[in-house]
N, CA, C, O and CB atoms as a CASP TS submission, in Angstrom:
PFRMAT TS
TARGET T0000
AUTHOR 0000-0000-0000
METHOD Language model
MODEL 1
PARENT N/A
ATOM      1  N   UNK     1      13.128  -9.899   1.972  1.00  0.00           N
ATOM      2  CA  UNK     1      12.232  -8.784   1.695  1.00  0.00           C
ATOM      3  C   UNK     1      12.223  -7.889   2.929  1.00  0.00           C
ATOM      4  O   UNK     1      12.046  -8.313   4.071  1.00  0.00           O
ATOM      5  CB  UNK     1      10.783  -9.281   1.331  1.00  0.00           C
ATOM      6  N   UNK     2      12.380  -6.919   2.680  1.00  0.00           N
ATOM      7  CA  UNK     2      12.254  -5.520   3.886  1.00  0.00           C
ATOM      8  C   UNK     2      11.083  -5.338   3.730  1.00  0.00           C
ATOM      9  O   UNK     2      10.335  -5.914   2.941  1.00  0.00           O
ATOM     10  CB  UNK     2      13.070  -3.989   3.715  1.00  0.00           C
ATOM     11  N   UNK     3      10.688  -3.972   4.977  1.00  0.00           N
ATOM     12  CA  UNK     3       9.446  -3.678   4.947  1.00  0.00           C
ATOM     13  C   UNK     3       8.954  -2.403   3.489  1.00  0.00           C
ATOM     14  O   UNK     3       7.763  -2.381   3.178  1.00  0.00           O
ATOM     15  CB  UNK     3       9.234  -3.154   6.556  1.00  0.00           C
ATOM     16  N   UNK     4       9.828  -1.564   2.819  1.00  0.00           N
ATOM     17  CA  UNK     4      10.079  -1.026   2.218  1.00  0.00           C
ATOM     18  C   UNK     4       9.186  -1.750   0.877  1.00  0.00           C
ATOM     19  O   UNK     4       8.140  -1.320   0.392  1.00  0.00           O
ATOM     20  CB  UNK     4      11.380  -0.838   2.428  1.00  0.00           C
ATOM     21  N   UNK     5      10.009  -3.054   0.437  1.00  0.00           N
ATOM     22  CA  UNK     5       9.485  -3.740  -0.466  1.00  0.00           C
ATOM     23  C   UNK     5       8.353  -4.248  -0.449  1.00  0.00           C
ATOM     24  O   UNK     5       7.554  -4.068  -1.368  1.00  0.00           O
ATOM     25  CB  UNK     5      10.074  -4.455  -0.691  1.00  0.00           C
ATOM     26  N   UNK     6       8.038  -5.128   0.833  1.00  0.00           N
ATOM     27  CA  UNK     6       6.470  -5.297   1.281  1.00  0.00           C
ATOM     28  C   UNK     6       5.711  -4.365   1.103  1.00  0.00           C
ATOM     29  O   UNK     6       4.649  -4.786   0.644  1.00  0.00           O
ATOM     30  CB  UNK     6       6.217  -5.537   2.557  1.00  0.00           C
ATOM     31  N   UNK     7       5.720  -2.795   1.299  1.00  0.00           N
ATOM     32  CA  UNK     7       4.564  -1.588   1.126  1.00  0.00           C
ATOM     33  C   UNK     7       4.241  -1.802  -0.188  1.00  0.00           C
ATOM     34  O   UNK     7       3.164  -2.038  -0.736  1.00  0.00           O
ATOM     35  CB  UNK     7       5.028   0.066   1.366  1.00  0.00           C
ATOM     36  N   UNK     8       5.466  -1.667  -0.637  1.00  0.00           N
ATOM     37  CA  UNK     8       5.227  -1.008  -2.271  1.00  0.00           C
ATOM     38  C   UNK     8       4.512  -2.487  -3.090  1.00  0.00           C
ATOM     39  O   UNK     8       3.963  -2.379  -4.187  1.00  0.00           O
ATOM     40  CB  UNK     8       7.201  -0.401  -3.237  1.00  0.00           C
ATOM     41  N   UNK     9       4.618  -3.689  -2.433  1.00  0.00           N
ATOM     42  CA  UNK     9       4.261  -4.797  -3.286  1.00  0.00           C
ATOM     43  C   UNK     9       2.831  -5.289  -2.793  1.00  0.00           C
ATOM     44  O   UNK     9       2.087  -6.006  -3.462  1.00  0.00           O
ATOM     45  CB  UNK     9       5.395  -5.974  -3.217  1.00  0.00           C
ATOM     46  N   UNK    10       2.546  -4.774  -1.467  1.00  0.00           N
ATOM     47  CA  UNK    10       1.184  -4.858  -1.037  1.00  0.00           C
ATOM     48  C   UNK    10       0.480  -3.584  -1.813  1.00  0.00           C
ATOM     49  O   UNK    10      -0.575  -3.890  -2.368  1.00  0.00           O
ATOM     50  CB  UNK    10       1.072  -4.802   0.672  1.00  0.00           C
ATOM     51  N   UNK    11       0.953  -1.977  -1.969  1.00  0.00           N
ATOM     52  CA  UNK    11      -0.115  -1.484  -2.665  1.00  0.00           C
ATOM     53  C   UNK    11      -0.139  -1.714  -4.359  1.00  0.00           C
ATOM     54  O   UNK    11      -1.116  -1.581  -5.096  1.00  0.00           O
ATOM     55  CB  UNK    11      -0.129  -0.035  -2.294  1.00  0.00           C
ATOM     56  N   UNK    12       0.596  -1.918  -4.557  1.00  0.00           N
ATOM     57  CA  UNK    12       0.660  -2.709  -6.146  1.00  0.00           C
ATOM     58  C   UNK    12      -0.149  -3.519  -6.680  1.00  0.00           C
ATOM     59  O   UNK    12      -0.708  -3.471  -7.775  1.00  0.00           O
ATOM     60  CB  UNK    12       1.638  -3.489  -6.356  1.00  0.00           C
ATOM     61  N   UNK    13      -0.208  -4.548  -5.556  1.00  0.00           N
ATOM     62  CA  UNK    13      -1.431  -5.489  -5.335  1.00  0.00           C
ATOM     63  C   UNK    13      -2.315  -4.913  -5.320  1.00  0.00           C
ATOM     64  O   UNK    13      -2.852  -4.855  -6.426  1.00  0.00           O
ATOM     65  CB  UNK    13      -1.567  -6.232  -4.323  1.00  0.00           C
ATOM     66  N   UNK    14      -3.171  -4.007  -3.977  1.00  0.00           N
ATOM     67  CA  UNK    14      -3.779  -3.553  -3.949  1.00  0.00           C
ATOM     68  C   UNK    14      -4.773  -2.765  -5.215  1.00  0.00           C
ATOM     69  O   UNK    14      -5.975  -2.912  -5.440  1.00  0.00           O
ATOM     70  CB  UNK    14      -3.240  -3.256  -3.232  1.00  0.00           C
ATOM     71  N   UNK    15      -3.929  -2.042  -5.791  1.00  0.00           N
ATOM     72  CA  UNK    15      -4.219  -1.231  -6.871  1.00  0.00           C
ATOM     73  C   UNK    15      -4.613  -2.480  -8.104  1.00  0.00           C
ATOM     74  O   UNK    15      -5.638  -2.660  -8.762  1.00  0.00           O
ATOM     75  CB  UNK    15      -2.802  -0.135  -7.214  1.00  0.00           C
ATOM     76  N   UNK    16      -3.563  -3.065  -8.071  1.00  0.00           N
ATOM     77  CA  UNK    16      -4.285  -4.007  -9.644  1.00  0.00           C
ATOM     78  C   UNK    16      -5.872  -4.774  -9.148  1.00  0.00           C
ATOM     79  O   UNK    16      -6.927  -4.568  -9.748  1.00  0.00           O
ATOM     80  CB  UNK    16      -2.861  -5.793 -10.257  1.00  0.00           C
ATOM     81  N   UNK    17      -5.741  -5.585  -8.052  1.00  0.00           N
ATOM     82  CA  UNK    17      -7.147  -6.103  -7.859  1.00  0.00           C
ATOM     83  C   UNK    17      -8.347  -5.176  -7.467  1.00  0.00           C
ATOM     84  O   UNK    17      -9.503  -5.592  -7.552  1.00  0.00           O
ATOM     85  CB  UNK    17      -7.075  -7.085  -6.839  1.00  0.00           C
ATOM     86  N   UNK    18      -8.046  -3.894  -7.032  1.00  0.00           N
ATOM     87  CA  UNK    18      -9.393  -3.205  -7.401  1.00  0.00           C
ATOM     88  C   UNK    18      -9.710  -2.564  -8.783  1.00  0.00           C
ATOM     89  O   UNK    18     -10.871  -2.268  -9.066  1.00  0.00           O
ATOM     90  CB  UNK    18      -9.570  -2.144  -6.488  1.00  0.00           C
ATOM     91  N   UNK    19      -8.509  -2.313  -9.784  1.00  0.00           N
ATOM     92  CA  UNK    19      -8.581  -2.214 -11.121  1.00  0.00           C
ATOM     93  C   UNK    19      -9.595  -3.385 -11.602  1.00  0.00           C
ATOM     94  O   UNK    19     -10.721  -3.197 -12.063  1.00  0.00           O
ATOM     95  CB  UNK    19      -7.134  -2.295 -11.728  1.00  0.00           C
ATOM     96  N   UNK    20      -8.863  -4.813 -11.367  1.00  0.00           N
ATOM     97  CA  UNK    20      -9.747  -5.923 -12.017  1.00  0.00           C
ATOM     98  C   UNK    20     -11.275  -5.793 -11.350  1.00  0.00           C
ATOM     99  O   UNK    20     -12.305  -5.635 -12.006  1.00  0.00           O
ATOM    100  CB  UNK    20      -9.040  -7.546 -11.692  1.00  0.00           C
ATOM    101  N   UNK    21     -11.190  -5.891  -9.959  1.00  0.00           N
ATOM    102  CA  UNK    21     -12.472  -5.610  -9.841  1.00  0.00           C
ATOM    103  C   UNK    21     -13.773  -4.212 -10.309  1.00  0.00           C
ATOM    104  O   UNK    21     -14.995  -4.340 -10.384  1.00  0.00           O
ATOM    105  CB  UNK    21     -12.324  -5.769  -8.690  1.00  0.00           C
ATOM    106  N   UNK    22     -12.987  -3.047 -10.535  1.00  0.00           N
ATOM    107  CA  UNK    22     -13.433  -2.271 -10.773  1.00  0.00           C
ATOM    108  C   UNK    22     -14.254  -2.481 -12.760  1.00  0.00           C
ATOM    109  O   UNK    22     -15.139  -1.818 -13.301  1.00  0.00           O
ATOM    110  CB  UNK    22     -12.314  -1.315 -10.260  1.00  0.00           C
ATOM    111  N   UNK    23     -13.530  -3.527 -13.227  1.00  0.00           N
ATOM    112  CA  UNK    23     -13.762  -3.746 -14.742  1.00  0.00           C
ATOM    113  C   UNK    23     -14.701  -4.918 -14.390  1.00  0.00           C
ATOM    114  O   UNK    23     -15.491  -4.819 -15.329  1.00  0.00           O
ATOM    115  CB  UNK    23     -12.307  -4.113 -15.831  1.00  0.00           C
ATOM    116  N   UNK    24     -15.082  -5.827 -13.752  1.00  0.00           N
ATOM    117  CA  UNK    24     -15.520  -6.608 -13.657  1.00  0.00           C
ATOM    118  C   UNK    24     -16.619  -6.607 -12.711  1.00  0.00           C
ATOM    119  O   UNK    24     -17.645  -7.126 -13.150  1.00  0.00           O
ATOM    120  CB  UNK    24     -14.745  -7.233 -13.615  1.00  0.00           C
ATOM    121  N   UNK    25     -16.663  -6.232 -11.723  1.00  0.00           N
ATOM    122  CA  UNK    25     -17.726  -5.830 -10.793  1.00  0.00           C
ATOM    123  C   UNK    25     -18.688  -4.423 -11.076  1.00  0.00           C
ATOM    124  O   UNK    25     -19.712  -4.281 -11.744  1.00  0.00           O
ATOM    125  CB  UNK    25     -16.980  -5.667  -9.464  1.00  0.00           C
ATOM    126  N   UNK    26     -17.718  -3.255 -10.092  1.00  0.00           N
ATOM    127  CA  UNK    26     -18.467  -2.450 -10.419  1.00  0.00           C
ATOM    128  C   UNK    26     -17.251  -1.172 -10.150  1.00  0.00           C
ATOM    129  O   UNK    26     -16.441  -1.343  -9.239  1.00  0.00           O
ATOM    130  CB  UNK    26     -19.919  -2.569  -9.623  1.00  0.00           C
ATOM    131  N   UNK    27     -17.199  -0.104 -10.865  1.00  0.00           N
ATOM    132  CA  UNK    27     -16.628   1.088 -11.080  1.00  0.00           C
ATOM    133  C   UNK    27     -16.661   1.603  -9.768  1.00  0.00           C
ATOM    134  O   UNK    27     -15.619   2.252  -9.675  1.00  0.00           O
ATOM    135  CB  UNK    27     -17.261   1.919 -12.106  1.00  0.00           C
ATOM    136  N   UNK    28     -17.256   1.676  -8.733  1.00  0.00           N
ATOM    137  CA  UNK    28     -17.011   1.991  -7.261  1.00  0.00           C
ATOM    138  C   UNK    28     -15.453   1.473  -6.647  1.00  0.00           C
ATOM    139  O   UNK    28     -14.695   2.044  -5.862  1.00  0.00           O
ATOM    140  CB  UNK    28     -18.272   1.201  -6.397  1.00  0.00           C
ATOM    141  N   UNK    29     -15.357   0.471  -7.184  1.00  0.00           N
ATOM    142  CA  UNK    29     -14.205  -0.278  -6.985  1.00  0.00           C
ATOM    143  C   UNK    29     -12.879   0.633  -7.110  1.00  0.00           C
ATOM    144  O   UNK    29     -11.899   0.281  -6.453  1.00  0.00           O
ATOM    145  CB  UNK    29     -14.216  -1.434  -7.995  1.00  0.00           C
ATOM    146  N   UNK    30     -12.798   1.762  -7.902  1.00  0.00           N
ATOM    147  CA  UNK    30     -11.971   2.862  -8.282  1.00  0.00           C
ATOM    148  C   UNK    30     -11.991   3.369  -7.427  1.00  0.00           C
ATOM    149  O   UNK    30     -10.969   4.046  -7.545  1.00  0.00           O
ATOM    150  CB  UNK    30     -12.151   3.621  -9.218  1.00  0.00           C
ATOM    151  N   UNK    31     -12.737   3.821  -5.790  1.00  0.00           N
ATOM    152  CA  UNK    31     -12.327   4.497  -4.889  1.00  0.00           C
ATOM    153  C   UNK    31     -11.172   3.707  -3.896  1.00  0.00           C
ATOM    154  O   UNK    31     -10.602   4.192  -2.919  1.00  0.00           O
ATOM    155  CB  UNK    31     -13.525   4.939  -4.270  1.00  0.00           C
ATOM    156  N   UNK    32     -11.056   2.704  -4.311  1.00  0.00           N
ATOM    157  CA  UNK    32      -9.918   2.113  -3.632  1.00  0.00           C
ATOM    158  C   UNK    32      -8.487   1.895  -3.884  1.00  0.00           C
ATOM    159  O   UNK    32      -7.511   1.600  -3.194  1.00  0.00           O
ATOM    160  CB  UNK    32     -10.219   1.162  -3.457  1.00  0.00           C
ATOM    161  N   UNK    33      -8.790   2.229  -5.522  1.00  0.00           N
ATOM    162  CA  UNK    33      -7.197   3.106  -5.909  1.00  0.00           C
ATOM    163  C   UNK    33      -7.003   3.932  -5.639  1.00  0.00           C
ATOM    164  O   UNK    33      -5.797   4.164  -5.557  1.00  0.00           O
ATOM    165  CB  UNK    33      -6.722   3.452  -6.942  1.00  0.00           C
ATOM    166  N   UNK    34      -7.751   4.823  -5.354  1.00  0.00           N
ATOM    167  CA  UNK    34      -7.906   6.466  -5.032  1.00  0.00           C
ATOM    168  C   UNK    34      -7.563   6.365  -3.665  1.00  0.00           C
ATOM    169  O   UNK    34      -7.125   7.420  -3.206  1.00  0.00           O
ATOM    170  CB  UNK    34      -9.507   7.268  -5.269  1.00  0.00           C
ATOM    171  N   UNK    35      -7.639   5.250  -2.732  1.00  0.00           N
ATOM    172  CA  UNK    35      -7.893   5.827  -1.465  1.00  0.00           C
ATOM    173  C   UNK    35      -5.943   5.081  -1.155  1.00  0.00           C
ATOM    174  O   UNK    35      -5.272   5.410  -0.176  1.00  0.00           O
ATOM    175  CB  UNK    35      -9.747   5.072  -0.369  1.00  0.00           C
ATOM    176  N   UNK    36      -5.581   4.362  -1.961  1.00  0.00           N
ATOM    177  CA  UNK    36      -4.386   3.175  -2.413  1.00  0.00           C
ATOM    178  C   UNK    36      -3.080   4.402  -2.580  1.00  0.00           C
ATOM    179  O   UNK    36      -1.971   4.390  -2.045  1.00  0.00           O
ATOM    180  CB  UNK    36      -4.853   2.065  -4.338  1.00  0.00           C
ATOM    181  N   UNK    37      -3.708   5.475  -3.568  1.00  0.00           N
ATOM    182  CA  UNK    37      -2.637   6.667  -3.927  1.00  0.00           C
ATOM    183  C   UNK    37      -3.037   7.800  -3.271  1.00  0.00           C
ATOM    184  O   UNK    37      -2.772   8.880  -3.799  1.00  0.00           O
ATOM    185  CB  UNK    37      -2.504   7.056  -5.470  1.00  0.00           C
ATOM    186  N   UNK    38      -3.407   7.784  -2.612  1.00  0.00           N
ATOM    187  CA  UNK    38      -3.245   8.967  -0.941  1.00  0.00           C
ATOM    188  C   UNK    38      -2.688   8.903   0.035  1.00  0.00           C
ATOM    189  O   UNK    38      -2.066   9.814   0.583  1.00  0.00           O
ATOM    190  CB  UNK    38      -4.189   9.222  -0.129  1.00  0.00           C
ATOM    191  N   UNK    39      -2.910   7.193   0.602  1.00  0.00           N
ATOM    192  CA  UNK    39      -2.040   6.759   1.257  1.00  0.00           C
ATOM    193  C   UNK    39      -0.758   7.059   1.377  1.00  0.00           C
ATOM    194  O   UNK    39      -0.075   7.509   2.297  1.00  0.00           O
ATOM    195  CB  UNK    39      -2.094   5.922   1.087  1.00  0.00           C
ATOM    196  N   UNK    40      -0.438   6.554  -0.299  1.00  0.00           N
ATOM    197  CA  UNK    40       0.853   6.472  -0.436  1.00  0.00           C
ATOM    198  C   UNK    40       1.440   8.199  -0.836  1.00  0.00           C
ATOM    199  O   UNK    40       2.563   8.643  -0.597  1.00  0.00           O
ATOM    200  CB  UNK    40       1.111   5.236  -1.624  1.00  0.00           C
ATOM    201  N   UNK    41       0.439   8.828  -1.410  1.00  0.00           N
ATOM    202  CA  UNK    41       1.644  10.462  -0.953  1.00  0.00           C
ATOM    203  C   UNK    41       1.347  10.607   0.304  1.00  0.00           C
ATOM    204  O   UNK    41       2.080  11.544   0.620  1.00  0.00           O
ATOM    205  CB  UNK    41       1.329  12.273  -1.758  1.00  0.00           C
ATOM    206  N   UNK    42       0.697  10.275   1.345  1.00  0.00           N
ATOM    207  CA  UNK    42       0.411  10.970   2.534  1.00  0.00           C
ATOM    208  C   UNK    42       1.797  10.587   3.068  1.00  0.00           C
ATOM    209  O   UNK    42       2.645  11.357   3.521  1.00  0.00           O
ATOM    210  CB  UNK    42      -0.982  10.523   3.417  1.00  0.00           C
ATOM    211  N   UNK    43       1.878   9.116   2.919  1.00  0.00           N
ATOM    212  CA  UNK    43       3.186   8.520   3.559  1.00  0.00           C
ATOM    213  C   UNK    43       4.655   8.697   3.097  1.00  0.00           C
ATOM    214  O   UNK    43       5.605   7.989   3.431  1.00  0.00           O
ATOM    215  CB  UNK    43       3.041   7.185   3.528  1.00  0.00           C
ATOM    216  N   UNK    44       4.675  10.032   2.065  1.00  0.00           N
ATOM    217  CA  UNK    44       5.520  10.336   1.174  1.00  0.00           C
ATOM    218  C   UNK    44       6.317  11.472   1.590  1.00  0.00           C
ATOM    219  O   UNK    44       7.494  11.751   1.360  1.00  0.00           O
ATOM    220  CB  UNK    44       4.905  10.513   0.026  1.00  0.00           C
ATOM    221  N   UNK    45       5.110  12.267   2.479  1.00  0.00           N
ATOM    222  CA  UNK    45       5.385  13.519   3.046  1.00  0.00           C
ATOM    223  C   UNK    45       5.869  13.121   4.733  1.00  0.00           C
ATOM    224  O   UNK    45       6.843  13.549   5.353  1.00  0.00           O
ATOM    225  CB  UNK    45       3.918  14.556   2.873  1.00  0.00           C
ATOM    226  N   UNK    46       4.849  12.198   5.163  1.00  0.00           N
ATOM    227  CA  UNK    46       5.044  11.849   6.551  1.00  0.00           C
ATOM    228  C   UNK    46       5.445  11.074   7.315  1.00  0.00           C
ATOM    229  O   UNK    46       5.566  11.084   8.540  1.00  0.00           O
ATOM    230  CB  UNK    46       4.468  11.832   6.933  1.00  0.00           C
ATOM    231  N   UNK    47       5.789   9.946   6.086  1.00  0.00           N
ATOM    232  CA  UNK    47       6.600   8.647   6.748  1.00  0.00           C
ATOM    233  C   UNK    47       5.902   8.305   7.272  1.00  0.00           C
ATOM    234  O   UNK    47       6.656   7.599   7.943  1.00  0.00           O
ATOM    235  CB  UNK    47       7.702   8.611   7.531  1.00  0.00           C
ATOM    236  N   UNK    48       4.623   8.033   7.825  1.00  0.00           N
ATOM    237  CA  UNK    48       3.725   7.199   8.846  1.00  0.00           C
ATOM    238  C   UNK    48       3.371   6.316   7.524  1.00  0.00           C
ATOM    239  O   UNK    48       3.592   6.757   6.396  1.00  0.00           O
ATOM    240  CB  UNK    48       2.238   8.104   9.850  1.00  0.00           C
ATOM    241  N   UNK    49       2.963   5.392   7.694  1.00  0.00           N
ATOM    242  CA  UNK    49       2.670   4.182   6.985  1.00  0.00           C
ATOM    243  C   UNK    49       1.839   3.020   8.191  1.00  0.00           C
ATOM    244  O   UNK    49       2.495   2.429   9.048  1.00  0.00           O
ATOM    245  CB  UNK    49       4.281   3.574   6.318  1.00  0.00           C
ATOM    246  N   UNK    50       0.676   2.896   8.075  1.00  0.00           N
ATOM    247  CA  UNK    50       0.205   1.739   9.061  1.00  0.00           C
ATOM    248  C   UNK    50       0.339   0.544   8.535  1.00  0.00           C
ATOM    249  O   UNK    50       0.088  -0.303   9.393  1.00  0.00           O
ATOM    250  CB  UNK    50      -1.176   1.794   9.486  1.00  0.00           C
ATOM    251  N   UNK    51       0.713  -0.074   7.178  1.00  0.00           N
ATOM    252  CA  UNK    51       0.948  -1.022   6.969  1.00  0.00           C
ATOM    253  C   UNK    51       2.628  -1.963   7.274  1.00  0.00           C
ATOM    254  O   UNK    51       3.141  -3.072   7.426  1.00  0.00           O
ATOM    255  CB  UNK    51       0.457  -0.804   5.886  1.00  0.00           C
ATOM    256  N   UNK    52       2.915  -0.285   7.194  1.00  0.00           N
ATOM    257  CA  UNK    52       4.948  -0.740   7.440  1.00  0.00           C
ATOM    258  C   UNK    52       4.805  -0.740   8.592  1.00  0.00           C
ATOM    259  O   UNK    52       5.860  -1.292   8.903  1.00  0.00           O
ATOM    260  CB  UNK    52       6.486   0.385   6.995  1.00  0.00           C
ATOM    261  N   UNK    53       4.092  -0.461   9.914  1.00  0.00           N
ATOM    262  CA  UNK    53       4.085  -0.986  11.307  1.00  0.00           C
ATOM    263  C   UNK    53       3.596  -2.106  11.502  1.00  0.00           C
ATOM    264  O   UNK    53       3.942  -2.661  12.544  1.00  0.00           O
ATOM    265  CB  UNK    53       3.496  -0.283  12.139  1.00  0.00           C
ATOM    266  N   UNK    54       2.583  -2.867  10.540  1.00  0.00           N
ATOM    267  CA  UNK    54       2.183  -4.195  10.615  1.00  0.00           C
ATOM    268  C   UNK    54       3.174  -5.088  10.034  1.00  0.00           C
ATOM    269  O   UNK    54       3.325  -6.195  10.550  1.00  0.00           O
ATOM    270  CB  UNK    54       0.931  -4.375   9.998  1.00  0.00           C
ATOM    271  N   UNK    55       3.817  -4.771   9.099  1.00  0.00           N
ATOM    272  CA  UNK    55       5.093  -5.115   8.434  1.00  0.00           C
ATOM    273  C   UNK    55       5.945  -5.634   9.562  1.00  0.00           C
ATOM    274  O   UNK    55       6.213  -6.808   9.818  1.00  0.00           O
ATOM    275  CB  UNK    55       5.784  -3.862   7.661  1.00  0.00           C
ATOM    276  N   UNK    56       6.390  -4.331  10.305  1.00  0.00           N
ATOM    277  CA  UNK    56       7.409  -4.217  11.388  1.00  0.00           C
ATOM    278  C   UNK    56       7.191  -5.089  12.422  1.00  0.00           C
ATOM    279  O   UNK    56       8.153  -5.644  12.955  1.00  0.00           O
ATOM    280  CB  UNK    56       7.485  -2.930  11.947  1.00  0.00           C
ATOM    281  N   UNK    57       5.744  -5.349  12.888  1.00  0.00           N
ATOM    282  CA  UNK    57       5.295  -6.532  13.714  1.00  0.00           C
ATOM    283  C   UNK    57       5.514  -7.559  13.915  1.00  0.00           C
ATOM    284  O   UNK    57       5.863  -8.147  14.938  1.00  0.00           O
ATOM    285  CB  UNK    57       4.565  -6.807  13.654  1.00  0.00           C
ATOM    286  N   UNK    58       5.222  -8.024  12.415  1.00  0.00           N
ATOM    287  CA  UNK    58       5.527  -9.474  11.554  1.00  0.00           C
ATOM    288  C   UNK    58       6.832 -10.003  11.335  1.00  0.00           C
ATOM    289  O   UNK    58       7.278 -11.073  10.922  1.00  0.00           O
ATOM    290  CB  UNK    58       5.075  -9.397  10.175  1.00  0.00           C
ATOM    291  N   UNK    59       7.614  -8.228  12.000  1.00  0.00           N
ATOM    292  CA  UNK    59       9.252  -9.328  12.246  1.00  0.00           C
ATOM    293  C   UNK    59      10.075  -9.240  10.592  1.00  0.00           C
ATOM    294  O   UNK    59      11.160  -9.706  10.245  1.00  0.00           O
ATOM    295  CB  UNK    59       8.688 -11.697  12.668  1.00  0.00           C
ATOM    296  N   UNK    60       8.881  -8.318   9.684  1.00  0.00           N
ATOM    297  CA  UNK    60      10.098  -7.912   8.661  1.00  0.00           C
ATOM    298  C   UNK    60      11.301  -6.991   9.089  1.00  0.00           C
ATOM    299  O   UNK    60      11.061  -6.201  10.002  1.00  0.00           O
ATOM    300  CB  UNK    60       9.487  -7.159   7.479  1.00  0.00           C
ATOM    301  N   UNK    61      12.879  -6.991   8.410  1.00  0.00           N
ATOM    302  CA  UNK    61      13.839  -5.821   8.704  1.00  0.00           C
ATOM    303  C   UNK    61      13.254  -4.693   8.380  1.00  0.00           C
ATOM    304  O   UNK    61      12.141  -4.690   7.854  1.00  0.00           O
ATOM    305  CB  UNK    61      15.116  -5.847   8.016  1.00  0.00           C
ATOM    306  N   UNK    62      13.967  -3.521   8.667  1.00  0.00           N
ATOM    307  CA  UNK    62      13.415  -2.295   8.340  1.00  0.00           C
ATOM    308  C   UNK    62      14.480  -1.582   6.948  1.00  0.00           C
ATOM    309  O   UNK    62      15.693  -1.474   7.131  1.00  0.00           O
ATOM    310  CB  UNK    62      13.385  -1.334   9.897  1.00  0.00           C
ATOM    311  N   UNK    63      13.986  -1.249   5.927  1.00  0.00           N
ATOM    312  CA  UNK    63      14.335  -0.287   4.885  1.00  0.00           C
ATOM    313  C   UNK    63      14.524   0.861   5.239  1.00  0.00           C
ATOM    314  O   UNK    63      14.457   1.332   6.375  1.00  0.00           O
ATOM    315  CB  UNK    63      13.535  -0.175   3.972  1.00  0.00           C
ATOM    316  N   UNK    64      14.865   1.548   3.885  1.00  0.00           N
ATOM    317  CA  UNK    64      15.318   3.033   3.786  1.00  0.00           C
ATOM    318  C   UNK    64      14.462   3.968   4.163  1.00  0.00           C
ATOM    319  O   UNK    64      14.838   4.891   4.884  1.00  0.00           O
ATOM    320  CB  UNK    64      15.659   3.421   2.539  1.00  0.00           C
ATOM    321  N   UNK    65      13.197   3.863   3.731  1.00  0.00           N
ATOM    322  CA  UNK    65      12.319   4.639   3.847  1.00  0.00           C
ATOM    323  C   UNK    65      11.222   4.348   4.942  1.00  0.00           C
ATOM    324  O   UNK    65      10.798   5.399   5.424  1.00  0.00           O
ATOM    325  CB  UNK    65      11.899   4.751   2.677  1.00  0.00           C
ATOM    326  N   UNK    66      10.822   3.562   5.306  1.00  0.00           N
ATOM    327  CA  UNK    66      10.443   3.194   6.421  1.00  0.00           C
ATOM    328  C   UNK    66      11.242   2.369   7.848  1.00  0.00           C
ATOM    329  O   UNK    66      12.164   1.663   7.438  1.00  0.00           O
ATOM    330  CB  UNK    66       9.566   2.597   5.929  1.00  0.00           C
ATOM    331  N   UNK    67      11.108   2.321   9.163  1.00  0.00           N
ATOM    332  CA  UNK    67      11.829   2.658  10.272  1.00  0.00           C
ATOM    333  C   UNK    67      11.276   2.092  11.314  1.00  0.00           C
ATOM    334  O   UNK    67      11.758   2.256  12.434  1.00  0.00           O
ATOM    335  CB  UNK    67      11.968   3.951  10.468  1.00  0.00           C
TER
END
């Protein structure tokens, strides 16, 4: 696994368990998809990603899109 694949499979994650929680807890829970898909265009335009530097830490290789 690259770091590339790790982003996209950590916010994936991300996004489904505040979905479940958002149906099950409480609808607030939806600002964390929201905050899940900003991230990810922010990091679309700018390539900064703070999770693909924690990635990069941890001694994953580096992908296409992240460096």
């Amino acid at each position: 696994m690259n770091i590339d694949r790790a982003v996209l499979a950590m916010a994936g994650t991300m996004i489904l368990l505040s979905l479940a929680l958002a149906h099950f807890v409480s609808p607030w829970w939806l600002l964390l998809t929201a905050f899940v898909g900003l991230n990810m265009l922010q990091a679309s335009f700018t390539g900064f990603c703070p999770a693909a530097i924690i990635f990069a830490k941890l001694g994953l290789p580096s992908g296409c899109a992240f460096r």
